[in-house]
Structures are given as C-alpha cells and as structure tokens.
C-alpha positions in Angstrom: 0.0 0.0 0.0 1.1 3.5 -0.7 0.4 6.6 0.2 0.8 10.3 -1.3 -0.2 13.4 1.4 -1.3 16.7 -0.4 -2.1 20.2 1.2 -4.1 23.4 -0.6 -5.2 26.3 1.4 -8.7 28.1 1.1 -9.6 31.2 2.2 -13.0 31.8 3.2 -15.3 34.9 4.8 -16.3 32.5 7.4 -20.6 32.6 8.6 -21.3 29.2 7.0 -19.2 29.9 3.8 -19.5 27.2 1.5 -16.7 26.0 -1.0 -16.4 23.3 -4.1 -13.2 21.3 -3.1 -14.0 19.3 -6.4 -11.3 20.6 -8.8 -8.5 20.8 -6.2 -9.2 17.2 -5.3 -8.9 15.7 -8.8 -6.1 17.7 -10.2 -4.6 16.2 -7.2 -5.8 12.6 -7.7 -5.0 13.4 -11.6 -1.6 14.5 -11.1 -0.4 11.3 -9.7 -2.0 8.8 -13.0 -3.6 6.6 -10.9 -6.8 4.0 -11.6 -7.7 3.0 -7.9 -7.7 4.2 -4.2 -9.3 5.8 -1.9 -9.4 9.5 -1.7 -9.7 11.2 1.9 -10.3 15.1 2.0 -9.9 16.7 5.1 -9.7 20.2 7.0 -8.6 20.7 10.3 -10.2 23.0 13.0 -13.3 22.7 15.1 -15.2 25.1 13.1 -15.1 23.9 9.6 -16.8 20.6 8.0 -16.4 18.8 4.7 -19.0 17.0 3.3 -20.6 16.3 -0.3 -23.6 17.9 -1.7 -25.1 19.1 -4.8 -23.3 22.8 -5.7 -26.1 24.7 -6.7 -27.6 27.9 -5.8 -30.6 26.2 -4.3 -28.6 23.8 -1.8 -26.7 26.6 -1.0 -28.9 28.5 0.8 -31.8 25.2 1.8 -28.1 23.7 4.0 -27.2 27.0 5.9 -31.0 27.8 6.7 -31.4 23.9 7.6 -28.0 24.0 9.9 -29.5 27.6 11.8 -32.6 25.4 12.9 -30.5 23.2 14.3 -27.5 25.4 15.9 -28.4 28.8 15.9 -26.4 31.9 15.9 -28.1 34.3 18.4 -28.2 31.2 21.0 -26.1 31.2 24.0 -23.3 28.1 24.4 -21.6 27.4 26.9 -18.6 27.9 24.6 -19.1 31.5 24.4 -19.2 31.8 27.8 -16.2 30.1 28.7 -14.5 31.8 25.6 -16.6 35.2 24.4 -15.5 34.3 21.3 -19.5 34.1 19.9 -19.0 30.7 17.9 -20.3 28.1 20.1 -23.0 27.4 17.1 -20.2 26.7 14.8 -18.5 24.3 17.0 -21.7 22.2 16.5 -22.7 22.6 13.3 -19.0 21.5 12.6 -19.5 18.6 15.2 -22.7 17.6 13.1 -21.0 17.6 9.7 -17.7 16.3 10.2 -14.6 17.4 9.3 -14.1 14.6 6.3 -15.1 12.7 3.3 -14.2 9.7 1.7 -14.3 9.1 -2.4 -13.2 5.7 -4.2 -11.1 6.4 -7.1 -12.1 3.9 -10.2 -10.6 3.5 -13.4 -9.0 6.6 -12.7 -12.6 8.7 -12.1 -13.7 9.7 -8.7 -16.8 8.3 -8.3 -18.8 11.1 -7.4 -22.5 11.2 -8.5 -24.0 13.1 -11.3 -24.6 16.5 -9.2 -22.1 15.7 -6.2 -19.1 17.9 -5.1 -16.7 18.0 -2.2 -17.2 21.0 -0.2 -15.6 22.9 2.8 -18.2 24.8 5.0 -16.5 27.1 7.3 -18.9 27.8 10.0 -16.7 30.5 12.5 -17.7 33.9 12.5 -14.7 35.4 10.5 -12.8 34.8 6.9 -10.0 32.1 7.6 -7.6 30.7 5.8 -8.4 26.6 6.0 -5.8 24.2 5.6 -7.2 21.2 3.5 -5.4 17.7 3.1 -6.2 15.1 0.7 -4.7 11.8 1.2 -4.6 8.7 -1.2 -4.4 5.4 -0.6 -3.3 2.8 -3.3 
C-alpha cells in the first residue's frame, strides 16, 4: 500500500461559507496517473466541515438555513461563555458535519454522482484561511 499526502489552502469569509473542493481534489488525484484508491479530504479546525452535496444555488442556501434550525447563531453556548469568542453554534454545526469525506477512485474517475461535489463549509464567524489535506491510498 502506498500513500501520497497533499495540502491546498482556502480562504473563506467565514458565517457558514461554502466552497467546491472538487477541482483541487482531482487535479490532485490526476496528477499522480492513478486508476484505484481511496481519496480522503480533510480540513482541520473545530469550526469547519467537509462533506458532499449538490453545488447549486438552491442547496446553497436550503443547508445553511437547515443548519441555523438546528444550531443557531443568536443562542447562548456554553462555549461563548467560557471563551466570548460568539462561535459556540459553529462548534456544533461543525461537530454535526464532520470534518471529512471519503471518495473511491475507479478507473482513474472519482466516483462522485451526477450533481455531487466535495465541499468545505467554514462555519466560525470570520474569513479564515483553512488548511485542506487530501490523502490517497493505493
């Protein structure tokens, strides 16, 4: 078994910021010729998620207002107590997500569906700059 570690940086304006990881993955995937593996993405930090979803206008708005029924900003956390930092709901919209995603590699094609994507949701309250890493497995 081998294994090749990449790293790209996003930056992102933060307040559930949502961004296609798609292209970096396979021009990563594609760089190295291969037909089969396992793809891993993933971003570090406790207030960022990546997932996979249909990148369309639509989604992009139906997830955020989905994820602020379920972890609202103007809620006190604990967190913000303890840290007045004021991003105690991204902590758990991150927590709910997950900070990874898996993709099989086949004949050289992720194997994405039709209307899928990779994406990066920063959920803190500023821009960042997010570290992503994509490791594959062959």
């Amino acid at each position: 078994m081998t294994v090749i570690n990449e790293k790209f940086t996003v930056h992102t304006r933060g307040n559930t910021d949502i961004i296609d990881l798609t292209k970096y993955v396979q021009n990563i995937v594609y760089k190295h010729n291969l037909t089969s593996a396992v793809v891993y993405v993933y971003a570090a930090g406790s207030t960022v998620g990546v997932t996979n979803i249909e990148f369309e206008p639509g989604l992009l708005e139906d997830l955020p207002e989905a994820l602020e029924k379920i972890a609202p900003v103007d809620v006190e956390y604990h967190h913000d107590a303890t840290w007045h930092d004021g991003n105690g709901y991204a902590h758990i919209r991150a927590s709910i997500v997950g900070n990874s995603t898996m993709v099989p590699l086949v004949d050289g094609v992720l194997q994405l569906g039709q209307w899928q994507q990779i994406v990066l949701i920063d959920f803190d309250n500023k821009a960042r700059a997010r570290n992503v890493w994509v490791q594959v497995i062959y």
